[in-house]
N, C-alpha and C positions, 0 to 999 in steps of 0.2 A: 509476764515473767521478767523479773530484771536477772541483770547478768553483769556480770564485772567483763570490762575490757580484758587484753591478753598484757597490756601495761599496769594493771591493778594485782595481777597472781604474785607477786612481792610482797603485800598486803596483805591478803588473803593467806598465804604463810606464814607471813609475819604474827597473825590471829591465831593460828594453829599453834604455829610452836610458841605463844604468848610473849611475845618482845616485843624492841623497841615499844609504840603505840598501846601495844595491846598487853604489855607487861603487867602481871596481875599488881605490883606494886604500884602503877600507874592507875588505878582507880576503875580497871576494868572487870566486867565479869569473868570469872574462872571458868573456863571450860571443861566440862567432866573426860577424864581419858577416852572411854569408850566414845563419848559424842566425838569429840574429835580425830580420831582413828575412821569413824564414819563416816566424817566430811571427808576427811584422804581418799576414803574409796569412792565415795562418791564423785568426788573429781578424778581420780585416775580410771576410772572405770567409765566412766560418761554413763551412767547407766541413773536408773529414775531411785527415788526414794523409796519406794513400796519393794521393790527387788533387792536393794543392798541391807534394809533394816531387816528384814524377814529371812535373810539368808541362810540357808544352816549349812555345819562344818560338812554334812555328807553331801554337798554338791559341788563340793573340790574332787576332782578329778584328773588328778596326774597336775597335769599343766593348765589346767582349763577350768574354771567356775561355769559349770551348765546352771542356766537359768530355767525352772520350769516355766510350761505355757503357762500353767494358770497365775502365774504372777507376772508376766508378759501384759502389758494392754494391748499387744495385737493377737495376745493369745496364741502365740507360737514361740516353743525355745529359741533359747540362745545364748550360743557358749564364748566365752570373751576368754581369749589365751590372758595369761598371769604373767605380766612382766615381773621384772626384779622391783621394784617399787610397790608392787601389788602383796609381792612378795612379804615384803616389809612387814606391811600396814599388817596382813594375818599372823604375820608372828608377833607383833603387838599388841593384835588381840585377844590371842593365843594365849599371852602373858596375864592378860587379865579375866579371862572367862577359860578354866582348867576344864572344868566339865560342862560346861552347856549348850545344848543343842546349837542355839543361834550363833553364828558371829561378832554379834554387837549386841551381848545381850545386856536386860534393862536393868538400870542399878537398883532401882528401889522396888521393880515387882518380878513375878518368875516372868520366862519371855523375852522375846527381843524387844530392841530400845525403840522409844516411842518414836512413832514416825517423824511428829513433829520437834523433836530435838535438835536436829542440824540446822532445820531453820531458826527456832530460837533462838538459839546460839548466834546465828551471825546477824541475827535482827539485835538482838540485847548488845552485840559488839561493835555496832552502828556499819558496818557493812552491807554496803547494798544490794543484797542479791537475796536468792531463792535455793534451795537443796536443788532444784531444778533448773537453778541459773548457771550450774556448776558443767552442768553438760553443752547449755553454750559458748560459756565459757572456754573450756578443753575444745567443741565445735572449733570454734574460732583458734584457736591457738593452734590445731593441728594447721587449719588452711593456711592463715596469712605467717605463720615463727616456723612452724616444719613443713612446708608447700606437700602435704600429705594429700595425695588426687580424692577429688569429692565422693569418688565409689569408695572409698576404705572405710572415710570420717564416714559417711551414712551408713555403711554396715556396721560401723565398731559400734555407734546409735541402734544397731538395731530396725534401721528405716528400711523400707519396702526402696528399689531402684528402679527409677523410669514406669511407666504402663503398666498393665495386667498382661498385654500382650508381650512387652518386654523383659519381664519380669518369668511369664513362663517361657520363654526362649531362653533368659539368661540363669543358667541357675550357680554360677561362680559365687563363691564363699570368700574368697579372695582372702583366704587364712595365710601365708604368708607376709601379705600386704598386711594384714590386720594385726599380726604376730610382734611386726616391726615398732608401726605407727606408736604403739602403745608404751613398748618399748623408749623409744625417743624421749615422749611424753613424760614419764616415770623419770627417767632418768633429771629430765628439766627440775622436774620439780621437784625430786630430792636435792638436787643440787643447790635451790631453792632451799629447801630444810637446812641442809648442812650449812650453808652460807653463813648464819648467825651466831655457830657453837665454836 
């Protein structure tokens, strides 16, 4: 897996909202909206590829995206609170898919957008990472830029904590912590977006 540093997310927006570098006038490839609204989630979300392309609008829930098990690789839900920045990205894509089941759904056939899209995209925009370099990415950025304690970042991941023995002793969701974290997160990185306009 590659991953961009927490000093390359400048770049990595820069791509997104197509400027400086990555300015389609600059000789780069254009980014289809929906692909890119899917990279936003998939970096604000820290959540894997297979979970944010397959997503559909009936798993918003108030404040919360429930992720079902069977699209989980551990095979157990998981519900990630909606900051303002998450926020965003679904009314963007809201704007561009009126009626269709999915979130991000595919431009050229019925269904959600192909898995392999967000990586495309930032392979063809010579960026070097992975749709799944984006969660270490955000990883790392929570720890070392928001000193965000390691139980939060591994549950907003979705990671199992500590042992099998620790793990049934400790059963905290630590949804407030997780409520926050993401919050911050969102917040950076539109700040990030807005920067250029």
């Amino acid at each position: 897996m590659t991953a961009l540093s927490p000093s390359e997310l400048p770049r990595l927006i820069d791509f997104l909202e197509q400027r400086n570098e990555f300015a389609v006038y600059a000789g780069r490839v254009h980014i289809h909206p929906v692909t890119r609204f899917c990279i936003y989630w998939l970096l604000l979300t820290m959540t894997r590829i297979r979970e944010a392309a397959l997503m559909e609008w009936s798993e918003l829930d108030g404040e919360v995206w429930r992720i079902p098990a069977e699209r989980k690789k551990e095979r157990r839900g998981h519900d990630v609170p909606l900051s303002r920045a998450m926020r965003w990205v679904l009314d963007q894509a809201r704007g561009l898919n009126v009626n269709g089941r999915f979130v991000f759904e595919s431009v050229n056939f019925q269904g959600h957008i192909n898995k392999e899209s967000p990586h495309v995209a930032m392979r063809r925009s010579g960026l070097d990472t992975t749709a799944h370099g984006l969660r270490s990415l955000a990883r790392t950025y929570l720890r070392e830029v928001l000193k965000v304690y390691n139980d939060v970042a591994e549950k907003l991941l979705a990671h199992s904590l500590g042992t099998r023995t620790q793990t049934a002793y400790n059963r905290s969701e630590l949804w407030e912590e997780r409520k926050d974290a993401p919050e911050r997160w969102g917040n950076d990185v539109l700040r990030l977006a807005d920067n250029g306009k």
